[in-house]
VMD Tcl script that draws the C-alpha trace (Angstrom):
set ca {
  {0.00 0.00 0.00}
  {1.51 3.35 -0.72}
  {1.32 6.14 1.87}
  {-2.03 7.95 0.60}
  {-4.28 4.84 0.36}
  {-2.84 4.53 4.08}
  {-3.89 7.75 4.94}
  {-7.39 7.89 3.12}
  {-7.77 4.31 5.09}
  {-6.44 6.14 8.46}
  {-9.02 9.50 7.77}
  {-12.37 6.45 6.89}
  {-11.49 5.29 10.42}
  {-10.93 8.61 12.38}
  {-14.35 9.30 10.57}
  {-16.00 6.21 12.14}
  {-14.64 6.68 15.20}
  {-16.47 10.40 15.32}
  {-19.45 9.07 14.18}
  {-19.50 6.15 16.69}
  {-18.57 8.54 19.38}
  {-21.41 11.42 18.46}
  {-23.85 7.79 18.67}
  {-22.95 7.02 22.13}
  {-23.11 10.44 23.24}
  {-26.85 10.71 21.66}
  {-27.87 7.60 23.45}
  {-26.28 8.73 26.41}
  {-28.71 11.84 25.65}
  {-31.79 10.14 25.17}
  {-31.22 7.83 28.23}
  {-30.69 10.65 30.51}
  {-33.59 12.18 29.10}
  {-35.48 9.53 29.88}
  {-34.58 8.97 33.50}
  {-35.10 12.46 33.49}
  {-38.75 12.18 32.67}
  {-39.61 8.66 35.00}
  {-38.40 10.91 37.50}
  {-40.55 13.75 36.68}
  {-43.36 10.77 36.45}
  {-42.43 10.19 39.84}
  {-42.19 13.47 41.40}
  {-46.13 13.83 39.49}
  {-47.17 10.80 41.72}
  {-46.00 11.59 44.68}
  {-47.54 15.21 44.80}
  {-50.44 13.90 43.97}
  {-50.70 11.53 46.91}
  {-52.04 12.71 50.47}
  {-50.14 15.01 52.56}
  {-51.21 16.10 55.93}
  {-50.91 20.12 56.36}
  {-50.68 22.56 53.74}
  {-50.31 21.01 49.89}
  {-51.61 21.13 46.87}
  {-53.46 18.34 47.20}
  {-55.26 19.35 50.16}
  {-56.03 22.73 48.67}
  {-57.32 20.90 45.33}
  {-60.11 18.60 47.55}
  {-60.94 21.58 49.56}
  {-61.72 23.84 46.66}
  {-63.63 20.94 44.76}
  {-65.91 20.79 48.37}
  {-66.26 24.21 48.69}
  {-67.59 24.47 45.06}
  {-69.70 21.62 45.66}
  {-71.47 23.47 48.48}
  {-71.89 26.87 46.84}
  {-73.48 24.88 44.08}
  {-75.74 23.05 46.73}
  {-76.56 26.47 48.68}
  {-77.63 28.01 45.08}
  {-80.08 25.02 44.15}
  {-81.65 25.64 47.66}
  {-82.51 29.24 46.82}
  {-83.51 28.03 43.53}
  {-85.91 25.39 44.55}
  {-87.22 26.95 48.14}
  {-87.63 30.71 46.03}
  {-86.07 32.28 48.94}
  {-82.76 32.74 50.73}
  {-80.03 29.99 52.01}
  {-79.50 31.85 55.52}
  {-84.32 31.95 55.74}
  {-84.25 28.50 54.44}
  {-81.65 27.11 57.12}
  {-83.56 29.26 60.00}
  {-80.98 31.42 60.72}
  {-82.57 34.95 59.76}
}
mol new
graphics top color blue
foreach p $ca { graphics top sphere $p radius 0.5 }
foreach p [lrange $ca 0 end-1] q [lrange $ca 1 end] { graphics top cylinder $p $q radius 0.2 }
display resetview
């Protein structure tokens, strides 16, 4: 082999070698992005689990109650034709 098959041989493999390198660093990419999400997955789960005190999930069931009552309080009126605090006997 003369000297510039030898170095057109040498420069294929260097350019391989890149290529395979830029691969593994990709897949390196996509796994950490992908632990990245199952832990975001997992961070999702856990917050929405129950948590004594102040969280979001607490605030979330309370506000779905509270709305639940207004809306209960307003059919009263509705139905009755007069008002919540008559109806209930307090006025």
């Amino acid at each position: 082999m003369n000297s510039k098959e030898e170095q057109t041989n040498s420069d294929l493999t260097n350019l391989e070698n890149k290529s395979f390198i830029e691969e593994q660093q990709d897949e390196n990419y996509n796994n950490e992005q992908a632990r990245e999400n199952k832990l975001d997955e997992k961070l999702i789960d856990i917050e929405d689990e129950y948590k004594f005190g102040w969280s979001s999930y607490s605030e979330i069931t309370n506000g779905r109650f509270a709305m639940i009552g207004f809306l209960a309080i307003i059919i009263i009126e509705l139905l009755s034709q007069q008002s919540f605090l008559t109806w209930a006997g307090i006025l």
